[in-house]
TORMI-610500 format. One record per residue: chain; x, y, z of N, C-alpha, C in turn. Coordinates in nm, 3 decimals, decimal comma. Layout:
- A | X | Y | Z | X | Y | Z | X | Y | Z .
...
END
This chain:
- A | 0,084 | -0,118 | 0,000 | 0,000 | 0,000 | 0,000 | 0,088 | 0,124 | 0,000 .
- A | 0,047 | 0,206 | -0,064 | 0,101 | 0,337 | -0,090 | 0,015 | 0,493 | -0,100 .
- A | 0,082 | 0,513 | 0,026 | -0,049 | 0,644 | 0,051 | 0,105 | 0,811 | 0,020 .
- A | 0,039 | 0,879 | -0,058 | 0,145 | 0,964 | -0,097 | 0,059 | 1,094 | -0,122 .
- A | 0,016 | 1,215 | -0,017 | -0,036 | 1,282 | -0,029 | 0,026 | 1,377 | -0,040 .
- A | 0,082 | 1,405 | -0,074 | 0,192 | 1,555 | -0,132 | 0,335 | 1,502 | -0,140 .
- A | 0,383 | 1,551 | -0,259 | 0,520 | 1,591 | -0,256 | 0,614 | 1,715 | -0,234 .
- A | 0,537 | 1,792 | -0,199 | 0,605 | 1,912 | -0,126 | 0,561 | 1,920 | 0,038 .
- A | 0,665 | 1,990 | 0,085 | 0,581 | 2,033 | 0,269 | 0,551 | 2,148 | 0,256 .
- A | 0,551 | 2,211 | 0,156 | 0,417 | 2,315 | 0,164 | 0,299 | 2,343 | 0,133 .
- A | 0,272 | 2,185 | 0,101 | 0,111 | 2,139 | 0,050 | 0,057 | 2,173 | 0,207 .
- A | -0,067 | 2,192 | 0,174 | -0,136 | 2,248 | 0,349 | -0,221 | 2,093 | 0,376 .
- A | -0,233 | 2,051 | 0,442 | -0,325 | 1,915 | 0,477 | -0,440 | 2,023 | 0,540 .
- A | -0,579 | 1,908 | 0,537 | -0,721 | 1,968 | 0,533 | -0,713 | 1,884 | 0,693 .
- A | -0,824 | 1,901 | 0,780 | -0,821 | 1,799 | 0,908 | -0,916 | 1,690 | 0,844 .
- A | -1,042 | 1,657 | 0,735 | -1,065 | 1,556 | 0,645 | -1,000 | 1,473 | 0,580 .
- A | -0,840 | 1,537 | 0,505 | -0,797 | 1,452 | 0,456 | -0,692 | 1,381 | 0,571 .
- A | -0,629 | 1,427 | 0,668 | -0,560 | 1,374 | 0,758 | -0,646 | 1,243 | 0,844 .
- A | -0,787 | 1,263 | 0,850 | -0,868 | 1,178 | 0,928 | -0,854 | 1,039 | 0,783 .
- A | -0,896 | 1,059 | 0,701 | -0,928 | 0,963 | 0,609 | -0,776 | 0,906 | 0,583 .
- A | -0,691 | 0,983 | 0,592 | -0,518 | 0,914 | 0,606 | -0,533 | 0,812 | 0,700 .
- A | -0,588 | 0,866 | 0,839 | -0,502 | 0,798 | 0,969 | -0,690 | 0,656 | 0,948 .
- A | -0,772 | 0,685 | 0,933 | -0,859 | 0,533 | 0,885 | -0,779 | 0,455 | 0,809 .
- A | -0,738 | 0,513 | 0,648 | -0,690 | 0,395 | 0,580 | -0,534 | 0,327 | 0,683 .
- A | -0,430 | 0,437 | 0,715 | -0,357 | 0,340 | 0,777 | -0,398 | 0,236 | 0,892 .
- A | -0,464 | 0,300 | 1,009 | -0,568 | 0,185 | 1,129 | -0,623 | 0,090 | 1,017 .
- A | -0,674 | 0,085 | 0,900 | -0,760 | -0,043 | 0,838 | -0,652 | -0,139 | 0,802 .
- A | -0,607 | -0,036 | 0,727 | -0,447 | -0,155 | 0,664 | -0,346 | -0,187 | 0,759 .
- A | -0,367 | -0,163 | 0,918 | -0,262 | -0,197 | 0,998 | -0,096 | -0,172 | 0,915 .
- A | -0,104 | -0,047 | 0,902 | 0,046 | 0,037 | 0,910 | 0,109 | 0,054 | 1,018 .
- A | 0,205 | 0,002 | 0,963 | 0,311 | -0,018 | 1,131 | 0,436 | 0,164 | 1,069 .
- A | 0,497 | 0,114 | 0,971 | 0,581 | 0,217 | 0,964 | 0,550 | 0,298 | 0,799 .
- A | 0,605 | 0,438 | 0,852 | 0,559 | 0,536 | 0,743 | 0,716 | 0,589 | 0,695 .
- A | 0,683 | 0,564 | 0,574 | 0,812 | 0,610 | 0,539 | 0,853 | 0,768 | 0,466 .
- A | 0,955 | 0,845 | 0,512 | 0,956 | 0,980 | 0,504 | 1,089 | 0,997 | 0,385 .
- A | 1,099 | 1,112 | 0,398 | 1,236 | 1,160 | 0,300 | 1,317 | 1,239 | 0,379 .
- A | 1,439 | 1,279 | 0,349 | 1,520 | 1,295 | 0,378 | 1,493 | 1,437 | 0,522 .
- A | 1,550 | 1,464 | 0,614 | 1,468 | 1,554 | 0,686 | 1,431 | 1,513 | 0,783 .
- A | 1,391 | 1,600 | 0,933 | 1,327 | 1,581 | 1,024 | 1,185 | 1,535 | 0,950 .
- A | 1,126 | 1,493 | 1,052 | 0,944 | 1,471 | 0,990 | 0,883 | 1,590 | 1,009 .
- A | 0,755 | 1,575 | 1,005 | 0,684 | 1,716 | 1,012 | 0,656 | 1,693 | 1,122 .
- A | 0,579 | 1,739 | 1,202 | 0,491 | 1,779 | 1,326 | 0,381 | 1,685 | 1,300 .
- A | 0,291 | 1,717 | 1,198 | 0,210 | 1,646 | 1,149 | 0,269 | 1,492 | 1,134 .
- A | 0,300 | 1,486 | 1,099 | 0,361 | 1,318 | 1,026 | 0,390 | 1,255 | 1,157 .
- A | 0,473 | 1,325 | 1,259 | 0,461 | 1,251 | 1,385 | 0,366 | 1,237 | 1,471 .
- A | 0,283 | 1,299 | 1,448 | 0,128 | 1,331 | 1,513 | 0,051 | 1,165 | 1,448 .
- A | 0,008 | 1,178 | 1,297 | 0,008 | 1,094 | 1,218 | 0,031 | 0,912 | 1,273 .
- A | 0,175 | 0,925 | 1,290 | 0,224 | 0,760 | 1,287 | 0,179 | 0,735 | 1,447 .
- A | 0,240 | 0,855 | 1,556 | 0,181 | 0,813 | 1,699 | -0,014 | 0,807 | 1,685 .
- A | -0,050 | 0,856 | 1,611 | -0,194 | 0,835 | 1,624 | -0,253 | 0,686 | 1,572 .
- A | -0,186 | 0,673 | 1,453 | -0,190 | 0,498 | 1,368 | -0,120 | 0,424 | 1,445 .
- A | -0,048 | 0,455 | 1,504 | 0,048 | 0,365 | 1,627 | 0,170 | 0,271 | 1,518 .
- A | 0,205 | 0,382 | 1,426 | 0,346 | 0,330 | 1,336 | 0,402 | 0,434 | 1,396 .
- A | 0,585 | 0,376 | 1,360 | 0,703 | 0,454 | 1,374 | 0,690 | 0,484 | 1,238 .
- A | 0,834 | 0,578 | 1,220 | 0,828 | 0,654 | 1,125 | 0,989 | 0,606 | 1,054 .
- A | 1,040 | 0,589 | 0,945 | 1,172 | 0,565 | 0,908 | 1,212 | 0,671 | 0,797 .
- A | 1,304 | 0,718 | 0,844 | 1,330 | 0,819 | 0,714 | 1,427 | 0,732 | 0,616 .
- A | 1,427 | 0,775 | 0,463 | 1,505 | 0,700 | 0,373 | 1,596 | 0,826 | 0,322 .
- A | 1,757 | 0,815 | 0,300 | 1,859 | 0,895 | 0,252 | 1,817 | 0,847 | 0,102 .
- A | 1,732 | 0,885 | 0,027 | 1,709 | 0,856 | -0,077 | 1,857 | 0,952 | -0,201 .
- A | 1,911 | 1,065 | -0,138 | 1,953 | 1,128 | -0,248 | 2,130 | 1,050 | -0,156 .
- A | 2,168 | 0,963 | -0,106 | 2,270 | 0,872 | -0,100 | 2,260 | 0,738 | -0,126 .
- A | 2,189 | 0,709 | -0,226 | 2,169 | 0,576 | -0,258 | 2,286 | 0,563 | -0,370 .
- A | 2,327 | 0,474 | -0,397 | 2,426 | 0,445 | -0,522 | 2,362 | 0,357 | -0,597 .
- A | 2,422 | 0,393 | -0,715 | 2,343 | 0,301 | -0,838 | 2,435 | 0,188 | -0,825 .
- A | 2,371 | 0,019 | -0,894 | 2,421 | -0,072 | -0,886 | 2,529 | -0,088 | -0,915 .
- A | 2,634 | -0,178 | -0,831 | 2,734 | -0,180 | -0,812 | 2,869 | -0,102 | -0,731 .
- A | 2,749 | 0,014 | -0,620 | 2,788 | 0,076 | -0,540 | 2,872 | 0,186 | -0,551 .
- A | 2,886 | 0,247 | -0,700 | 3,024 | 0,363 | -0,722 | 2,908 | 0,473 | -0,769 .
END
């Protein structure tokens, strides 16, 4: 499952769409949410402690392409 409601953090979240976030994760039993590079938001930690997931950030812009160089 893949829930991806903005790609910027200056998209504004609605308190509707955050409720209908934190249902689908409680339905689909989401344990962890995965973030980008960065502290999380306020929100986002609000979010995973409310679904009762941790949160993992990914160094997505230190990944190496195959073969590690």
């Amino acid at each position: 499952m893949t829930v991806t409601p903005s790609f910027s953090t200056l998209a504004e979240s609605y308190p509707r769409e955050v409720a209908a976030l934190l249902k689908t994760l409680r339905e689909q039993n989401v344990r962890v949410i995965f973030t980008g590079e960065g502290e999380p938001s306020p929100l986002c930690r609000r979010v995973a402690d409310d679904a009762g997931a941790r949160i993992v950030r990914l160094q997505v812009g230190a990944l190496s392409p195959p073969g590690g160089e």
